[in-house]
C-alpha positions in Angstrom: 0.0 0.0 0.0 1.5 3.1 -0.9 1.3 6.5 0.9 1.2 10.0 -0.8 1.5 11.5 2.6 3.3 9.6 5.2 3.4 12.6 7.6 0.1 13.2 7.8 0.0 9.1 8.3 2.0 9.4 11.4 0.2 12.3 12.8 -3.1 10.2 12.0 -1.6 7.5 14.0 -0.7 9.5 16.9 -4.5 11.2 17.3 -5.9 8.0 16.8 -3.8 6.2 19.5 -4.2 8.6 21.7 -8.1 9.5 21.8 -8.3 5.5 22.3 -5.7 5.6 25.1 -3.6 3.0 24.0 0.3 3.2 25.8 2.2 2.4 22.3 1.7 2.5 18.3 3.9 1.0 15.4 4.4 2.6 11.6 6.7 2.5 8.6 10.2 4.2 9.2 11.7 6.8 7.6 14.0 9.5 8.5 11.6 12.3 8.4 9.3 10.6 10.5 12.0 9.7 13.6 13.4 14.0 13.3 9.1 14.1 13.9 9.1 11.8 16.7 12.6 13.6 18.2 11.0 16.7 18.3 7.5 15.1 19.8 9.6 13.7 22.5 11.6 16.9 23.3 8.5 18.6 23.6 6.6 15.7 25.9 4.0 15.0 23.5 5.3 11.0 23.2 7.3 9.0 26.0 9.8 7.3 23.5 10.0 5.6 20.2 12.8 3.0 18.5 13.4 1.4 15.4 12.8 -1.8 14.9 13.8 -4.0 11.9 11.7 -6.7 10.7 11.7 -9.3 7.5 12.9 -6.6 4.3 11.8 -3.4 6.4 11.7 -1.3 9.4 9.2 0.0 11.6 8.8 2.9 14.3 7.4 1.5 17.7 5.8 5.2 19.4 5.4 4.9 23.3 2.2 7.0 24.3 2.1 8.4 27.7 -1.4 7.7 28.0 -2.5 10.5 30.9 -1.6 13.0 28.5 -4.0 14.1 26.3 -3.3 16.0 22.7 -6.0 18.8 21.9 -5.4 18.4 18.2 -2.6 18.1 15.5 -3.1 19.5 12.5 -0.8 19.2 9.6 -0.2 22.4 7.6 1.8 21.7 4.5 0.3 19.3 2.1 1.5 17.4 -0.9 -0.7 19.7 -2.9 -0.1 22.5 -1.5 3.3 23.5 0.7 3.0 26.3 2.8 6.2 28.2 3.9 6.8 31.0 6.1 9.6 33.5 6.9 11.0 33.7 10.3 9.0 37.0 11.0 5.6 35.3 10.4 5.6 32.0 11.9 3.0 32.1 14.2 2.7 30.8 17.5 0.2 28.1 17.9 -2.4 28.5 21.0 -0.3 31.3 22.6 2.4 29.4 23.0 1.1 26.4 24.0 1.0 24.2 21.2 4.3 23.5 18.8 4.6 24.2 15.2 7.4 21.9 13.1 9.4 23.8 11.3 11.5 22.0 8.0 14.6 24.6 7.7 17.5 24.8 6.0 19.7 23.2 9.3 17.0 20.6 10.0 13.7 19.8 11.2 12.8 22.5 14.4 9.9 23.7 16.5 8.6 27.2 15.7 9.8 29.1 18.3 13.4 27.4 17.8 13.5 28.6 14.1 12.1 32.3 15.1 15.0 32.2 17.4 17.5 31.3 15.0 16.1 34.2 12.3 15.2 30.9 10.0 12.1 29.9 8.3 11.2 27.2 6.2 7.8 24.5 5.5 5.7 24.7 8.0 4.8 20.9 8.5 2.4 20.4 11.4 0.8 21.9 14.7 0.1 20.0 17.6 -0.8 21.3 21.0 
């Protein structure tokens, strides 16, 4: 089965896991989607996640803290449609509550890391 979107696949994943409480999830691997996960788990929206290789590919196992609850994720740049942003207008996402991922130049980043660093890029998702 192929995917057009993978991103918004994980993120579908993740919503999905958590508004059924489950502790952990597993889905395809791929290098965008572990920077993704790294930045999830610096900000405390996941517990931990590891790569796992099976038969001819590898998987992402995604540990869920299952007491926390995500309001919503919302991915912003589509295949169709990519939405960028300068430095001076990312925008921060329910006051500063929520996280924005940032694609840049030096890497995947959180919103407030790229305003910071005078760098914008793709703005990928929101989650809060």
């Amino acid at each position: 089965m192929t995917h057009t979107d993978p991103i918004s696949d994980l993120l579908t994943r993740i919503r999905n896991a958590y508004r059924v409480k489950k502790e952990g999830l597993t889905c395809p691997n791929s290098k965008l989607k572990q920077e993704i996960l790294k930045v999830l788990k610096e900000k405390g929206f996941i517990k931990d996640f590891s790569v796992e290789k099976e038969k001819s590919f590898s998987v992402l196992n995604i540990k869920l803290d299952p007491d926390k609850e995500i309001k919503f994720i919302k991915k912003i740049s589509k295949p169709g449609q990519r939405i960028y942003s300068s430095a001076k207008e990312l925008k921060r996402v329910l006051s500063g509550l929520g996280v924005s991922i940032v694609s840049t130049s030096q890497g995947l980043m959180t919103g407030d890391e790229a305003r910071s660093k005078n760098m914008g890029g793709e703005i990928l998702c929101e989650i809060a």
